[in-house]
C-alpha positions as CSV (number, residue, x, y, z in Angstrom):
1,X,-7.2,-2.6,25.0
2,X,-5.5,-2.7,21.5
3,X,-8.6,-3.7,19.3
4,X,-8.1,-6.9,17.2
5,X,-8.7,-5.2,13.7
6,X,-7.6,-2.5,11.5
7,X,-9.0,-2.9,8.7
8,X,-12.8,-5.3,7.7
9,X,-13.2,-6.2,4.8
10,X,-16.7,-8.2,4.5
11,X,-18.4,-9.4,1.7
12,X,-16.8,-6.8,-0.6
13,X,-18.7,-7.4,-4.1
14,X,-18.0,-5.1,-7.1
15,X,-19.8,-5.7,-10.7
16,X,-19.3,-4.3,-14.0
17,X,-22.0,-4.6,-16.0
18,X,-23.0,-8.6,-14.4
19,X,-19.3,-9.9,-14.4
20,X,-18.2,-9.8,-10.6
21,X,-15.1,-8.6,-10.7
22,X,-14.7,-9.0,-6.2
23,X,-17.2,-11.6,-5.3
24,X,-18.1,-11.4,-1.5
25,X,-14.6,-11.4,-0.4
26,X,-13.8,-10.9,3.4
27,X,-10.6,-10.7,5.2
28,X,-9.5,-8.8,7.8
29,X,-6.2,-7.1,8.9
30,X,-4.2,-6.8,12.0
31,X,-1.9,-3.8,13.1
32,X,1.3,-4.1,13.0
33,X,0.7,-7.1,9.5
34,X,1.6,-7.3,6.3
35,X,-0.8,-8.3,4.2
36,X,0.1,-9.7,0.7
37,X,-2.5,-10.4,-1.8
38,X,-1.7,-12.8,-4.8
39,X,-3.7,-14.2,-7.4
40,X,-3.5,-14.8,-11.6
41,X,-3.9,-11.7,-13.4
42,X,-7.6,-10.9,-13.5
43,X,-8.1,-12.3,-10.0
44,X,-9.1,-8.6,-9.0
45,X,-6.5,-7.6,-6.6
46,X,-5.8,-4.2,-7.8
47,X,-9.9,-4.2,-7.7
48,X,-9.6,-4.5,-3.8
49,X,-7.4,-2.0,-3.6
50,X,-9.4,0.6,-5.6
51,X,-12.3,-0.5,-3.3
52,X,-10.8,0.2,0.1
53,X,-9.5,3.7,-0.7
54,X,-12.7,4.9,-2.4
55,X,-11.5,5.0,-6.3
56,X,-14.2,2.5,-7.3
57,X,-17.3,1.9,-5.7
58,X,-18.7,-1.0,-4.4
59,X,-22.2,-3.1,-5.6
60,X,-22.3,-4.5,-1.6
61,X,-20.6,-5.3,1.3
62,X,-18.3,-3.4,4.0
63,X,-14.9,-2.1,4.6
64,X,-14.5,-0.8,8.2
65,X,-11.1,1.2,9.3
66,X,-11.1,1.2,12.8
67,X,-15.0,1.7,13.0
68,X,-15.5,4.3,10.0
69,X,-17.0,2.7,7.0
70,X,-15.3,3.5,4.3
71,X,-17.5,3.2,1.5
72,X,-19.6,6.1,2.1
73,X,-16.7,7.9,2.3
74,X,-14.8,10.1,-0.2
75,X,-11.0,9.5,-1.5
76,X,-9.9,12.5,0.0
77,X,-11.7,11.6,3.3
78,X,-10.5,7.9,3.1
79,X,-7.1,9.4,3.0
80,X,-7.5,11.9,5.7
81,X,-8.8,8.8,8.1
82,X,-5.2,7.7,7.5
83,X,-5.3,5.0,4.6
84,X,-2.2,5.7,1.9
85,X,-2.3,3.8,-1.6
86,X,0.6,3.6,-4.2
87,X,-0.1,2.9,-6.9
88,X,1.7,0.9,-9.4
89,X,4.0,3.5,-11.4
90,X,5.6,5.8,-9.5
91,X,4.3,9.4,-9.2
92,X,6.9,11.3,-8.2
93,X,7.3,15.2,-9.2
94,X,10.4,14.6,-11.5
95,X,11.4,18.3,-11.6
96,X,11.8,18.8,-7.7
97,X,14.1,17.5,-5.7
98,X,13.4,14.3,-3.1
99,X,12.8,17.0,-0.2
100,X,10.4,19.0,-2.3
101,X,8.6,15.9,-3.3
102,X,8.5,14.9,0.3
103,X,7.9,18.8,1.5
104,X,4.9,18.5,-0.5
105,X,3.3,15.7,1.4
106,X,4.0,17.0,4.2
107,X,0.4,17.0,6.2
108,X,0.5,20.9,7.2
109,X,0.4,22.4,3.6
110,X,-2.2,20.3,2.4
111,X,-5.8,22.9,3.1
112,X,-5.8,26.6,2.1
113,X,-4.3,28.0,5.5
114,X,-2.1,25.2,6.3
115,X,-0.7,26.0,2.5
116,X,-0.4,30.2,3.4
117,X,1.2,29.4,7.0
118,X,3.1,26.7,6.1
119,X,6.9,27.2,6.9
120,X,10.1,25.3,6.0
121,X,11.0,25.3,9.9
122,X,12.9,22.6,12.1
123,X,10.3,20.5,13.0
124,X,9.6,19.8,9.0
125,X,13.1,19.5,7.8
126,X,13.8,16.8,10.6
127,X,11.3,14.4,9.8
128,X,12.2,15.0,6.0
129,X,15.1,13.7,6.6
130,X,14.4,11.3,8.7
131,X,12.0,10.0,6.2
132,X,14.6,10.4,3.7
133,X,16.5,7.9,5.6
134,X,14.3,5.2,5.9
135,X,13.5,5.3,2.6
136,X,17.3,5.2,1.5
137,X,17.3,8.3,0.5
138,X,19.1,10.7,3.1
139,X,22.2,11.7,0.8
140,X,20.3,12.0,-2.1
141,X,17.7,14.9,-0.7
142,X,19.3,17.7,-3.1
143,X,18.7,15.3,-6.3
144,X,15.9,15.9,-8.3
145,X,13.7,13.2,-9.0
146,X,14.1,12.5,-12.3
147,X,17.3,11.4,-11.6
148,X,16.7,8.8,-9.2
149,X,17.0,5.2,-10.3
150,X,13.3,3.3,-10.7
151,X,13.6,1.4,-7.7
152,X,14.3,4.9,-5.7
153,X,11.4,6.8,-7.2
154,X,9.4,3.6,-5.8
155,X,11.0,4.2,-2.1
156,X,10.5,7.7,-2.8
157,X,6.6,7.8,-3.3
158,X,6.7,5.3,0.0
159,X,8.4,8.0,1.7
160,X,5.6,10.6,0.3
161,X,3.0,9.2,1.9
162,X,4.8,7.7,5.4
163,X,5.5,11.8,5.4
164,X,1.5,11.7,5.8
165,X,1.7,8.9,8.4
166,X,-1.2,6.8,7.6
167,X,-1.7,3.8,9.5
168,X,-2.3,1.3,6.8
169,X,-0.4,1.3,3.5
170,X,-1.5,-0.2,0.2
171,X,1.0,-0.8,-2.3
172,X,0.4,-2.2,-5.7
173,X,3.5,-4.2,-7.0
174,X,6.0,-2.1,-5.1
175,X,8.9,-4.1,-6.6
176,X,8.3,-4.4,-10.3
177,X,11.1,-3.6,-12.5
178,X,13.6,-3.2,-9.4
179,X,17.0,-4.9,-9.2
180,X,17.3,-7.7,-7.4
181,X,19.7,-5.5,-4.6
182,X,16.9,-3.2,-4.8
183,X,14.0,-5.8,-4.1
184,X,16.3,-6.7,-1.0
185,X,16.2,-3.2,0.2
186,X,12.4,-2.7,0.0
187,X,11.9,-6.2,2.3
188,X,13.8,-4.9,4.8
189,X,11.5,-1.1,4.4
190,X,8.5,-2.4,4.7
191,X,9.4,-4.7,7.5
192,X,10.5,-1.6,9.4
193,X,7.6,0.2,7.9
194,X,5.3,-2.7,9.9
195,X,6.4,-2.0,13.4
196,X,4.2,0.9,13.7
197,X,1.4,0.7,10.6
198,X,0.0,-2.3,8.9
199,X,0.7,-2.5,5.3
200,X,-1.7,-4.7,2.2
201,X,0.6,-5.8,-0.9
202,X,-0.3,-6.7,-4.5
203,X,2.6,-8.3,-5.6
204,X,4.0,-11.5,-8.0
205,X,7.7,-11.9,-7.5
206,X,7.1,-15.0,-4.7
207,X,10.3,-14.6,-3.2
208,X,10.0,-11.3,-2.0
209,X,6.4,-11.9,-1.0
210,X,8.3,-14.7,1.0
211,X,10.2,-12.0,3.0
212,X,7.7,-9.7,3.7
213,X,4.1,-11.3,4.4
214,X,3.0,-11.9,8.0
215,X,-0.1,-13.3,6.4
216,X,-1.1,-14.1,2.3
217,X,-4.6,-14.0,1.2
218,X,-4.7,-16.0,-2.6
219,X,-7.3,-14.4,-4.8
220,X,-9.1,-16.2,-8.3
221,X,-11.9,-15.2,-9.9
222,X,-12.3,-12.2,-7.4
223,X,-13.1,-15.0,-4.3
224,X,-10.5,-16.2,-1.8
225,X,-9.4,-19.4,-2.7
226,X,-6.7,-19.7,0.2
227,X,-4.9,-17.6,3.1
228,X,-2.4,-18.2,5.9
229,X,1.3,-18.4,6.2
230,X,3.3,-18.2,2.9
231,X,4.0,-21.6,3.6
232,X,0.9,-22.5,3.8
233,X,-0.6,-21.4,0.8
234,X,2.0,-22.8,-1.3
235,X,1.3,-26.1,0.1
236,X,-2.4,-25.7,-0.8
237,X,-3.2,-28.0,-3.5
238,X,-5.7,-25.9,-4.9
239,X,-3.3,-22.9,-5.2
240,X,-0.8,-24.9,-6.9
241,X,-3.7,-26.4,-9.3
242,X,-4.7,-22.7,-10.4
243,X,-1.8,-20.3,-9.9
244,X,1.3,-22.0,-10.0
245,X,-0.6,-23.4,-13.7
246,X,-0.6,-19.8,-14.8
């Protein structure tokens, strides 16, 4: 039986020095959903993030993948449980090309004898590519980074870590600074990217949020203050009242 829940997130509090930042927030994500958190800058959604994958630690509370905890964990073991997080500028290798970039994350070279056996052979150049092409990417796979538009460094660093196959993705504002062709083109990514991993978005542009969330969770003040459909929350009074102020 496919269990209900990917990811629990349960009364997740962070504080810096008294000011709670994530104040008993819980939520919980489905496979196969795309989660997209919203909120007025300083709601702490970029906090959650840094909570689930290990880069800040939390004052109390729970965040259960599948049934590890992941807040004893480390980064590197949060990421080895299969958890992916992009951040919000992309960090692509400028000087290599997008198959080096995306040879690197492949997951054989990544300890000391995967590294000394790892080989270039069939079996890695065919799901390159075939990342390469999901990502938009295919004929550009002899171009070096640094030449890619901003949008396609964005899809790029997506296609580093689908290389890695994780089965939830956080991305933080994915689409900031893109075209609006290119905002179009990441939708209909991460709606592919959904049929087989569950993905959590930070994001502000509300029309793309429109095209992409199965689900939106509406953060202020580091508490939910609504979630449901997109249509939903923009019906909710008290959304309206404190973000669509801002």
């Amino acid at each position: 039986m496919q269990e209900r829940f990917i990811l629990q997130v349960e009364d997740l509090t962070v504080s810096f020095d008294g000011f709670k930042a994530v104040d008993a927030l819980s939520f919980y994500v489905e496979p196969n959903e795309c989660r997209v958190i919203i909120g007025p800058n300083g709601a702490g959604k970029t906090t959650v993030l840094d909570l689930i994958c290990g880069r800040t630690k939390a004052t109390a509370g729970s965040v259960k993948f599948h049934d590890q905890e992941l807040l004893t964990m480390r980064e590197d073991q949060i990421v080895n449980a299969g958890v992916g997080r992009k951040f919000q500028t992309p960090s692509v290798y400028e000087d290599l090309t997008v198959f080096e970039n995306l040879e690197l994350s492949y997951p054989k070279g990544h300890s000391v004898f995967g590294a000394l056996a790892f080989k270039r052979d069939a079996e890695v150049r065919e799901r390159i590519e075939e990342i390469a092409g999901t990502i938009f990417l295919g004929d550009q796979l002899d171009e070096k980074a640094a030449f890619l538009s901003h949008g396609q460094k964005q899809w790029l660093e997506i296609g580093m870590l689908l290389i890695q196959d994780p089965e939830l993705l956080m991305l933080d504002e994915p689409v900031a600074g893109m075209s609006v062709a290119e905002r179009k083109k990441t939708a209909e990514l991460l709606n592919r990217i959904i049929q087989d991993r569950s993905v959590i978005v930070i994001e502000h542009d509300m029309g793309f949020v429109a095209d992409i969330a199965t689900r939106v969770t509406v953060l202020h003040q580091g508490k939910t203050l609504s979630e449901g459909s997109m249509e939903r929350v923009q019906n909710d009074p008290k959304v309206v009242e404190v973000y669509l102020g801002h």
